[in-house]
C-alpha positions as CSV (number, residue, x, y, z in Angstrom):
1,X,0.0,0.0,0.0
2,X,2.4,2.2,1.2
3,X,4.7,1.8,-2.4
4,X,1.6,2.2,-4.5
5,X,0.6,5.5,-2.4
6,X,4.3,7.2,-3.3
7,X,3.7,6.8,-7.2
8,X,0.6,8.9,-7.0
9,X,0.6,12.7,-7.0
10,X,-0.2,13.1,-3.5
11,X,0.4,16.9,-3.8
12,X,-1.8,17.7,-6.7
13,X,-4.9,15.8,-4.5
14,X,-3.9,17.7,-1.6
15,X,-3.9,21.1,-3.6
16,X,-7.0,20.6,-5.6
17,X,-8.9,19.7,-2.3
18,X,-7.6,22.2,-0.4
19,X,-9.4,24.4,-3.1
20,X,-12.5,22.9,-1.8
21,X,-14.4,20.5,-3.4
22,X,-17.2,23.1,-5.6
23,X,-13.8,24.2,-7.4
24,X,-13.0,21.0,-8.5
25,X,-14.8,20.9,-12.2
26,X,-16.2,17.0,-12.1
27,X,-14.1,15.5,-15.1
28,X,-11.1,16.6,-13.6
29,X,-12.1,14.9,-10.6
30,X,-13.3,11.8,-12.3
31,X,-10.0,11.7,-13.9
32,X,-8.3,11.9,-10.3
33,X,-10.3,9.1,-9.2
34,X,-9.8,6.8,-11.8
35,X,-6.2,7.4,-11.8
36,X,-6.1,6.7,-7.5
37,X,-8.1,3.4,-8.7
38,X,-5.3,2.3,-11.4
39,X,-2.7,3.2,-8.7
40,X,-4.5,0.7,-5.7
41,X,-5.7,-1.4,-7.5
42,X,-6.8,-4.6,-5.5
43,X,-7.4,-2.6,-2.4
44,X,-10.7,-1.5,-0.2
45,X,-9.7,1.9,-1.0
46,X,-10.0,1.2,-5.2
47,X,-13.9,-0.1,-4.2
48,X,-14.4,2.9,-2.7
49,X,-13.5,5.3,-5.2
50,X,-15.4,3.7,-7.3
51,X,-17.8,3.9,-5.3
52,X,-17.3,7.6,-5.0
53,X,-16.7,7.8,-9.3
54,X,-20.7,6.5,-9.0
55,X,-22.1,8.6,-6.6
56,X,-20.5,11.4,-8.4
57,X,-21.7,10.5,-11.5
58,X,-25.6,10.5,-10.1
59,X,-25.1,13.4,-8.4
60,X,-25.7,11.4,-4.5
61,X,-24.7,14.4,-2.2
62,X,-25.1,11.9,1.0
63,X,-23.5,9.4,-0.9
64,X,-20.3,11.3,-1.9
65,X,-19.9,12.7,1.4
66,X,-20.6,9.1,3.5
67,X,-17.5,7.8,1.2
68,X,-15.1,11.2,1.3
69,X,-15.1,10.2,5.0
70,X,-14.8,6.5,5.0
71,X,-12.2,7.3,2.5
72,X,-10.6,9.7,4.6
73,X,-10.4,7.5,7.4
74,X,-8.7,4.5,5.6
75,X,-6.3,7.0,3.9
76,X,-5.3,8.1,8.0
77,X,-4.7,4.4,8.5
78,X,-2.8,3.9,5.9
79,X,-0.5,6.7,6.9
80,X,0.4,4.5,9.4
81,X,2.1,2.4,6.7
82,X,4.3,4.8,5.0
83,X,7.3,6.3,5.9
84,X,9.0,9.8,6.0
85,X,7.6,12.7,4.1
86,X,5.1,10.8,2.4
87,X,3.6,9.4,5.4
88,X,2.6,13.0,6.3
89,X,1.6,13.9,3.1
90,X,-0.9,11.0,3.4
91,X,-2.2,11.6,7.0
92,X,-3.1,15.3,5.4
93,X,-4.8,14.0,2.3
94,X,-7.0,11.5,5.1
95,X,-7.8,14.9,7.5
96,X,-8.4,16.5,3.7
97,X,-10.9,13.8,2.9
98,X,-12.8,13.6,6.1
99,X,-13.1,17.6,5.9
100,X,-14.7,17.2,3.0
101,X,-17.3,14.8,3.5
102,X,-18.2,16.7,6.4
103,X,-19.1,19.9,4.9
104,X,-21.8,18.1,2.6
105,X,-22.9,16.3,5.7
């Protein structure tokens, strides 16, 4: 998990969410998703973005936000995994995640 996590562009995620999520157009974050998915393939946190990809695709307000913070969550724990840099990088992109699920809540 934590090898997978360093090949992603942790920083771009963390700067287009930190941008809030109504400035995020939705192909661009489509494209984000899909390209977490490729990258984790195999894991509980692939099902759930595309879980998320489909609730963002039918528009499911309580939906996206339930998964931005159950994704949130396992991306804290998986912190835990990493090492160095990245495993702060990753605890931030979690806390990110869970913020953002909460303000649709």
């Amino acid at each position: 998990m934590a090898d997978s996590i360093k090949t992603i562009d942790v920083d771009t995620t963390i700067s287009a969410l930190q941008g809030g999520l109504t400035s995020i157009p939705i192909e661009q974050a489509i494209a984000a998703i899909e390209s977490w998915q490729q990258q984790l393939q195999g894991t509980d946190l692939s099902e759930d973005l595309g879980a998320l990809k489909a609730a963002l695709t039918d528009g499911d307000v309580a939906a996206i936000s339930e998964i931005l913070m159950d994704l949130g969550e396992d991306t804290s724990e998986a912190a835990a995994d990493a090492t160095g840099d990245i495993a702060v990088k990753v605890e931030q992109l979690g806390e990110l995640l869970m913020q953002a699920g909460e303000s649709l809540a």
